[in-house]
N, C-alpha and C positions, 0 to 999 in steps of 0.2 A: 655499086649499091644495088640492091634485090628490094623490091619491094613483098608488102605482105597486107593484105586483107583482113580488115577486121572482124570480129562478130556485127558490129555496127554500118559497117560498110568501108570505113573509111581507109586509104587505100596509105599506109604508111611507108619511108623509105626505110629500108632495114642497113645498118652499117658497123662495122666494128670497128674500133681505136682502143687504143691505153692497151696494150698489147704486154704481157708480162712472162713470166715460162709457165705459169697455174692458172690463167686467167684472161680473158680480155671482155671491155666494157663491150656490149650490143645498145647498139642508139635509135630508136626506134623515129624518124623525123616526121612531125607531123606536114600535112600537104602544103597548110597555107605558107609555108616558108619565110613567113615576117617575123619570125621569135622563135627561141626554141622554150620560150613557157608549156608551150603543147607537148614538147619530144619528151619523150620517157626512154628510161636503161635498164638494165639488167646484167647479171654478169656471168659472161660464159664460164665453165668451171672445168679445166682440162685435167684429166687424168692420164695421158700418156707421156711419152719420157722426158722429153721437157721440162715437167711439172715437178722432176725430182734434183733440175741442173738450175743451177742461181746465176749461171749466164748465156742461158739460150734465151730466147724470147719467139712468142705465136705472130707466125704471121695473120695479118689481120684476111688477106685475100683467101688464106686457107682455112680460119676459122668461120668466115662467109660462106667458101665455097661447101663446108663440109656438115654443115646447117640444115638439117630436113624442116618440112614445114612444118613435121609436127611440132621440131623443134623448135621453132620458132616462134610456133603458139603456145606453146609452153612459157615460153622467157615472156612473150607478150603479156602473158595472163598475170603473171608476176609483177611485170615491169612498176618501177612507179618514175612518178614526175622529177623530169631535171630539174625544175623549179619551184622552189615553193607557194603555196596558192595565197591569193591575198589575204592581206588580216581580216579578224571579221571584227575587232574591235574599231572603231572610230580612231581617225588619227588625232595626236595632241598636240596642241599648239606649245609650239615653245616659249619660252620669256624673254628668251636669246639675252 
């Protein structure tokens, strides 16, 4: 895991998974590590040969290790939420 620096400060763990031959998910984990409500993705998008075979798949340690930080702030700038944010309507009681 690499971490990465926010505009804001806040000091994120950087990860990759879901590993596919065009693709793999970047997981951005926030600090306080009780939830991943905080963590935000983005999707690395691979255009070499891989990308053109339907049974190769990216390694995750290679598409980490080959991450500049620009890149990184890039995906970050994108990124959005793993989870969705709470309602903002009122919850309903049921009749059960």
């Amino acid at each position: 895991m690499r971490r990465f620096r926010s505009p804001d400060g806040i000091i994120w763990g950087v990860d990759v998974t879901l590993p596919g031959s065009s693709n793999a998910m970047v997981l951005f984990r926030h600090p306080n590590g009780q939830s991943a409500r905080l963590d935000r993705y983005n999707w690395f998008l691979n255009n070499g040969p891989e990308a053109r075979s339907v049974t190769a798949h990216l390694s995750p340690k290679h598409v980490l290790d080959s991450l500049t930080e620009p890149d990184i702030a890039r995906l970050f700038r994108r990124s959005m939420a793993v989870s969705r944010p709470d309602s903002l309507l009122p919850a309903q009681a049921s009749d059960g």
